[in-house]
The first five atom37 places (N, CA, C, CB, O) and aatype in JSON, in Angstrom:
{
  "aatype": [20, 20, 20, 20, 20, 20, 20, 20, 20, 20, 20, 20, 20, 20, 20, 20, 20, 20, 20, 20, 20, 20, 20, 20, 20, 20, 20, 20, 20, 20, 20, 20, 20, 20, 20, 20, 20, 20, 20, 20, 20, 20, 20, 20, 20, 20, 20, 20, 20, 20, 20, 20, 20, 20, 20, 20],
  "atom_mask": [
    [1, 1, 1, 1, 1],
    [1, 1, 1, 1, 1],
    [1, 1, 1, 1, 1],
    [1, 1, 1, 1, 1],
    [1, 1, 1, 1, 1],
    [1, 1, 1, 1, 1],
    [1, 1, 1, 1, 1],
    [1, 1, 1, 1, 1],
    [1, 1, 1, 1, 1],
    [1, 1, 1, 1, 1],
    [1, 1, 1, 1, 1],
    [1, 1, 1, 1, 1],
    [1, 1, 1, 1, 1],
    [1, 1, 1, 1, 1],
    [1, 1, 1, 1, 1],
    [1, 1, 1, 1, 1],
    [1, 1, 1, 1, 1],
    [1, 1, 1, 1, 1],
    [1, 1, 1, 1, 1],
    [1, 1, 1, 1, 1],
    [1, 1, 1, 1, 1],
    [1, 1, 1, 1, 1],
    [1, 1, 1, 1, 1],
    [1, 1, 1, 1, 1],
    [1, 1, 1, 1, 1],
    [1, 1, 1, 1, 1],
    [1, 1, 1, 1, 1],
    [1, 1, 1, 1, 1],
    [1, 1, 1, 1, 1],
    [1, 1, 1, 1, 1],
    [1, 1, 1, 1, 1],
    [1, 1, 1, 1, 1],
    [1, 1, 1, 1, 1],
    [1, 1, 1, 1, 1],
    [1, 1, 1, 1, 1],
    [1, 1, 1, 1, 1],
    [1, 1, 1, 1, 1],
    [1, 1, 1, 1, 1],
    [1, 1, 1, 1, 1],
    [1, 1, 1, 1, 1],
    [1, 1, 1, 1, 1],
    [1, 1, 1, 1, 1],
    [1, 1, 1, 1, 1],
    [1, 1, 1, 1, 1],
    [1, 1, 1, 1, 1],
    [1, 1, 1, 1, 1],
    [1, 1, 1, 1, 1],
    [1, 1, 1, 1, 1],
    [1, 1, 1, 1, 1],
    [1, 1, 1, 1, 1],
    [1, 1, 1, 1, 1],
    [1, 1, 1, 1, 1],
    [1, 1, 1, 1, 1],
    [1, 1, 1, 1, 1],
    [1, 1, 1, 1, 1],
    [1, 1, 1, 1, 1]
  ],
  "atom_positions": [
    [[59.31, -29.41, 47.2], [57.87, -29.29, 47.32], [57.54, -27.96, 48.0], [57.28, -30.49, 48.11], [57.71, -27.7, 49.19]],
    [[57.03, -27.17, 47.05], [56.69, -25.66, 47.79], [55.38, -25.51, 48.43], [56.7, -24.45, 46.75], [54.49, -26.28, 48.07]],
    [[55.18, -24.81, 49.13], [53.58, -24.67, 49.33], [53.5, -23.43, 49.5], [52.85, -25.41, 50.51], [54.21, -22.6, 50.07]],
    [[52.04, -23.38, 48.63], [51.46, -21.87, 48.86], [50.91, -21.1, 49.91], [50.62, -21.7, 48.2], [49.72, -21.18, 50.23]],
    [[51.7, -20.38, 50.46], [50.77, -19.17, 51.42], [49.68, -18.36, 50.48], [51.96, -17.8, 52.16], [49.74, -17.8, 49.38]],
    [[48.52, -18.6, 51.6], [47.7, -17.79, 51.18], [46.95, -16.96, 51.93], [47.08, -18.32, 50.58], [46.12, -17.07, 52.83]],
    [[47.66, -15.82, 51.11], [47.22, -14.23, 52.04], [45.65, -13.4, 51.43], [48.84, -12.76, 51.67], [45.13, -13.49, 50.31]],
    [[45.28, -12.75, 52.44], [44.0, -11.88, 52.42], [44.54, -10.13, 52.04], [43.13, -12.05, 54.19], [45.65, -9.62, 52.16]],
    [[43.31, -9.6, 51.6], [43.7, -8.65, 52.12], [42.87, -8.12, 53.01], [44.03, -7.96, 51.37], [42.35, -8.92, 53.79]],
    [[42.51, -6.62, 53.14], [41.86, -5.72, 54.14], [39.93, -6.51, 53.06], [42.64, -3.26, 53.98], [39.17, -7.37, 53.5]],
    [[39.8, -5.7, 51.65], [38.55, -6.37, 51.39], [38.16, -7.09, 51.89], [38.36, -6.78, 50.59], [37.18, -6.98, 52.63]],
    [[38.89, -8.25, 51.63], [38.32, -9.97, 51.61], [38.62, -10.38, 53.04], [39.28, -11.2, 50.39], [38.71, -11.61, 53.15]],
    [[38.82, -9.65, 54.27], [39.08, -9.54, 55.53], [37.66, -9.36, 56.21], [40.09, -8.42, 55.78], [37.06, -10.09, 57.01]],
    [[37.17, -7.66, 55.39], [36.06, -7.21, 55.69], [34.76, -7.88, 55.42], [36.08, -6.18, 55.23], [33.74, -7.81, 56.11]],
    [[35.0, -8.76, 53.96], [33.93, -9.69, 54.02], [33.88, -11.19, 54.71], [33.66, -9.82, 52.77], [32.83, -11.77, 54.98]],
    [[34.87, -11.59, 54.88], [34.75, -12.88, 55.73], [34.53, -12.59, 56.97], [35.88, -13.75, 55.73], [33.91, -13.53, 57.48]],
    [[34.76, -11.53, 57.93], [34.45, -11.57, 58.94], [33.13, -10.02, 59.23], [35.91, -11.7, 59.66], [32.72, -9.53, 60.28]],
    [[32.85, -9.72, 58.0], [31.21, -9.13, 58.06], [31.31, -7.86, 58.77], [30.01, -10.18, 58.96], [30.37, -7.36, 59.37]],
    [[32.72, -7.25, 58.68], [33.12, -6.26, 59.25], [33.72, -4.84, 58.14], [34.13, -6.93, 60.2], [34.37, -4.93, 57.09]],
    [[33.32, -3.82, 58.71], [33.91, -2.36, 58.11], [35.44, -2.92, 57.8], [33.88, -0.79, 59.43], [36.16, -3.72, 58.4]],
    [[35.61, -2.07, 56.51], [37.59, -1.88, 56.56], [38.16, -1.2, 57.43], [38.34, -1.16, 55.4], [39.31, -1.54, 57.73]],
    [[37.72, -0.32, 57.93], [38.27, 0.54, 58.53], [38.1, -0.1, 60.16], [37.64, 1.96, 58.1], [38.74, 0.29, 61.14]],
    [[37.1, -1.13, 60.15], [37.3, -2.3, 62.14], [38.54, -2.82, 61.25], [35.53, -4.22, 62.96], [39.45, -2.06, 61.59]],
    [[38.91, -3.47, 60.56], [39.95, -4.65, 59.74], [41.31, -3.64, 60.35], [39.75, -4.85, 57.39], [42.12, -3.86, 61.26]],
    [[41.18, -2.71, 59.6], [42.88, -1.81, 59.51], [43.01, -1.5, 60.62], [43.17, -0.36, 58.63], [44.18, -1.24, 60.9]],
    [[41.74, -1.34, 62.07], [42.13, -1.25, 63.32], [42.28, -2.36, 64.09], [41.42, -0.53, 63.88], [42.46, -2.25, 65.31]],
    [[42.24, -3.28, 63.61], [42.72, -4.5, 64.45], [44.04, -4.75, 63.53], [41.51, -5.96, 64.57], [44.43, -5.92, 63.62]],
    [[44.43, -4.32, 63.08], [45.73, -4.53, 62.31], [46.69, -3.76, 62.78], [45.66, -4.28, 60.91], [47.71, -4.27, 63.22]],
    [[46.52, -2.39, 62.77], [47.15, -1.36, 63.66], [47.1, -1.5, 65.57], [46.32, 0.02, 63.14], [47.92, -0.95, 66.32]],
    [[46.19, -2.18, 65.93], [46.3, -2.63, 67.11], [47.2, -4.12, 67.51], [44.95, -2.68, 67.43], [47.55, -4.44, 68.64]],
    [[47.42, -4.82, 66.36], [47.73, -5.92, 66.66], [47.01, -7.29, 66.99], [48.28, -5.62, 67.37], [47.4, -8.43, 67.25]],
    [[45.75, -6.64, 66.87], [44.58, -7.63, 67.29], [44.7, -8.89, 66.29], [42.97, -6.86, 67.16], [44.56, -10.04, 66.69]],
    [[45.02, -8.47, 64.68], [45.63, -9.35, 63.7], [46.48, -9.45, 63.42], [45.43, -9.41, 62.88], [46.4, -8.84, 62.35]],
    [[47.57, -9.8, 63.48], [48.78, -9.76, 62.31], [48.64, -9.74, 60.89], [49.57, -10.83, 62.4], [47.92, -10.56, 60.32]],
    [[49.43, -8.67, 60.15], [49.42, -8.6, 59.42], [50.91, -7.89, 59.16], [48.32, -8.32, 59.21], [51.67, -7.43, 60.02]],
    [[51.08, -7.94, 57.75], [52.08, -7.15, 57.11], [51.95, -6.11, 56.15], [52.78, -7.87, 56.59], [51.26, -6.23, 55.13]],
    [[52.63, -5.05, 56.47], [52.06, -4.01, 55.31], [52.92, -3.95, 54.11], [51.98, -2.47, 55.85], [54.15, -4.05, 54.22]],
    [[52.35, -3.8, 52.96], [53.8, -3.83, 51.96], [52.95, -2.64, 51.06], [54.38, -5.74, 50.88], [51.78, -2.67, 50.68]],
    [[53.65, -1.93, 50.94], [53.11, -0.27, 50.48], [52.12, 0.14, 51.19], [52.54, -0.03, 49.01], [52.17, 0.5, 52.36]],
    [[51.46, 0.1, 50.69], [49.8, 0.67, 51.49], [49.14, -0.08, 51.6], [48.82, 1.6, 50.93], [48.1, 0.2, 52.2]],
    [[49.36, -1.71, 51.02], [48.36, -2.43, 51.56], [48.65, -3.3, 52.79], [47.88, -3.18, 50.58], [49.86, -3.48, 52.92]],
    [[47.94, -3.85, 53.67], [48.06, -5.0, 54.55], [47.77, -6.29, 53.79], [47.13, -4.87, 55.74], [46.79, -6.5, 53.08]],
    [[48.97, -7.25, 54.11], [48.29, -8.99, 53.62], [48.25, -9.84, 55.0], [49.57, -10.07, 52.31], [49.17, -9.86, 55.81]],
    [[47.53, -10.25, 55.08], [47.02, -10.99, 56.22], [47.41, -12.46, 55.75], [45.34, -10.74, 56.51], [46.75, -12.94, 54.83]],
    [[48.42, -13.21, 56.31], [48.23, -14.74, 56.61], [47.03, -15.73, 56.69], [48.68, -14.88, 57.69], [46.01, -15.11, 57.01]],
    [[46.84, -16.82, 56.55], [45.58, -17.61, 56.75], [46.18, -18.1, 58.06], [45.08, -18.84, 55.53], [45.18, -18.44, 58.69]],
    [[47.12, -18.3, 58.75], [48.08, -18.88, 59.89], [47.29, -17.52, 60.61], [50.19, -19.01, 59.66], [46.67, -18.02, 61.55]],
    [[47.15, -16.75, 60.6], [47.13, -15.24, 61.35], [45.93, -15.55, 61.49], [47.5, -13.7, 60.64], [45.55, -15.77, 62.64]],
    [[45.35, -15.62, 60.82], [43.51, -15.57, 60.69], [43.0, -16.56, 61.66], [42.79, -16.08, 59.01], [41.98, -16.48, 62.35]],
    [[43.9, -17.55, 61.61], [43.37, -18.6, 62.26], [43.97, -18.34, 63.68], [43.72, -20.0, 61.58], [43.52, -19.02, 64.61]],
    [[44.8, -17.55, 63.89], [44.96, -17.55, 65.0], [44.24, -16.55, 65.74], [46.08, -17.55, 65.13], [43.74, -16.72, 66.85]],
    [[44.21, -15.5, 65.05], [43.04, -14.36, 65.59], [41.67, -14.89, 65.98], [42.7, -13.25, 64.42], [41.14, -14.37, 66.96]],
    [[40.85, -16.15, 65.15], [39.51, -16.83, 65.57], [40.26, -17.64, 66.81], [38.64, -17.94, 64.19], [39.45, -17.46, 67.71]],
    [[40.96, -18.16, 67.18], [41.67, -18.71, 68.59], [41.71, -18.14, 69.41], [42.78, -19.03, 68.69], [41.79, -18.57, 70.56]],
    [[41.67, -16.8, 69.05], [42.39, -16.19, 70.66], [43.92, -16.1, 70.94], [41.94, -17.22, 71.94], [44.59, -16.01, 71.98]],
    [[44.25, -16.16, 69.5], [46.1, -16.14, 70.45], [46.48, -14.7, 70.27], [47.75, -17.31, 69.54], [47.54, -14.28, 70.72]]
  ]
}
């Protein structure tokens, strides 16, 4: 039984949380989110996301 991760990217980052790409890629580069980069893009976790609205 597999389950799907489901990742964001920087866009769909910037619109769920009503923010510039360029606030997104600096909380990414700060660590403020986790994320992973794979070429040039960042994919963001929904585990991550949810932990970034937490506070962890």
């Amino acid at each position: 039984m597999s389950e799907e991760i489901k990742v964001y990217t920087v866009p769909e980052l910037s619109k769920l949380f009503q923010l510039s790409p360029q606030s997104v890629r600096r909380y990414l580069k700060e660590g403020r989110i986790k994320g992973q980069k794979v070429g040039t893009k960042w994919l963001v976790s929904e585990e991550a996301i949810k932990k970034f609205l937490h506070g962890e």
